[in-house]
N, C-alpha and C positions, 0 to 999 in steps of 0.2 A: 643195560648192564649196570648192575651199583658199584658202588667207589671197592669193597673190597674183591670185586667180579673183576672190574679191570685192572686192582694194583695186584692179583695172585695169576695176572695173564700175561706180565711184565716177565722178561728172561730173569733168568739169577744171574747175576754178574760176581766173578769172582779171580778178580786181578789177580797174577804172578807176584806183586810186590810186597816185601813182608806189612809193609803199615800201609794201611788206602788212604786217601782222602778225597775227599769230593774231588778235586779235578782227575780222578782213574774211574771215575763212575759217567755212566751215561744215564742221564736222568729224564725223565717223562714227566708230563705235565697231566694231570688228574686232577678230576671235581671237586673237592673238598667241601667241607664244612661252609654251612651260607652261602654257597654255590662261587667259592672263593677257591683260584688252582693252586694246590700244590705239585711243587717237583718232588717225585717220587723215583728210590733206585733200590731195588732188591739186592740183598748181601748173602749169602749164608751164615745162617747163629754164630756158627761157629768164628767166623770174622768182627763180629760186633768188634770185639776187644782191638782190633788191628784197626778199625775206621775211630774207635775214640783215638787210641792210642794217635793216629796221623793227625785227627783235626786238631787236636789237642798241642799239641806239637809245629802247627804252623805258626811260625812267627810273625808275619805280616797279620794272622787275622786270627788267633784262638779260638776255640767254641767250645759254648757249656752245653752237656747235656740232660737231655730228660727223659728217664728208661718209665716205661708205662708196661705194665700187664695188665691185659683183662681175661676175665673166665666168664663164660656163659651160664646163663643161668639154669641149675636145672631147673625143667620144668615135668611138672605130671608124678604121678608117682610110678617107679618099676619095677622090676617083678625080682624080688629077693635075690634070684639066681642070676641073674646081669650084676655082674662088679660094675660099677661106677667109674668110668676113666674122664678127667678133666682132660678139656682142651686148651691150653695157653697158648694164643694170640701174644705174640709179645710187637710194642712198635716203638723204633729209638730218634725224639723227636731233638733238632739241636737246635740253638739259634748264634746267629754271629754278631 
C-alpha cells in the first residue's frame, strides 16, 4: 500500500469542539518521505480553519503553518468532448 493508500484509509475525525487542536485528534503513524514516519490525522476541509485557528491559539506552544496544493498532471491528450475537471489534493503541514 503507498503512503497516500494508507493516509485516505485513515477514519475522518471530526471533533464536537468549535476550534481542534492536536490534542482532540488521534494521530497515526505513516511512512513518509526517506522512509522517515509521520503522525498523520484526517479533518474534514471544511475544519482546516478551526484546527489553525486552535493551534494557533495555544499558549504554551503556537504553530506556524504551511498550506500546500498540488494538481496532477494532465497527461495524454482527450477527446474534445470530456470537459477537463482538476483534482486538488490539498495537505496542511505545521511545525511547533
Amino acid at each position: 500500500m503507498t503512503k497516500w493508500d494508507t493516509i485516505l484509509s485513515l477514519p475522518v475525525q471530526n471533533p464536537r469542539t468549535l476550534e481542534i487542536s492536536s490534542h482532540d485528534l488521534v494521530w497515526s503513524k505513516v511512512e513518509g518521505w526517506n522512509h522517515k514516519i509521520d503522525r498523520v490525522a484526517r479533518i474534514p476541509f471544511a475544519r482546516v480553519g478551526d484546527f489553525v485557528r486552535g493551534e494557533s491559539n495555544n499558549k504554551e506552544c503556537p504553530a506556524s503553518f504551511y498550506v500546500s496544493a498540488t494538481r496532477p498532471k494532465r497527461g495524454g491528450r482527450q477527446s474534445p468532448s470530456k470537459p477537463f475537471k482538476q483534482k486538488v489534493d490539498g495537505t496542511l503541514e505545521y511545525i511547533l
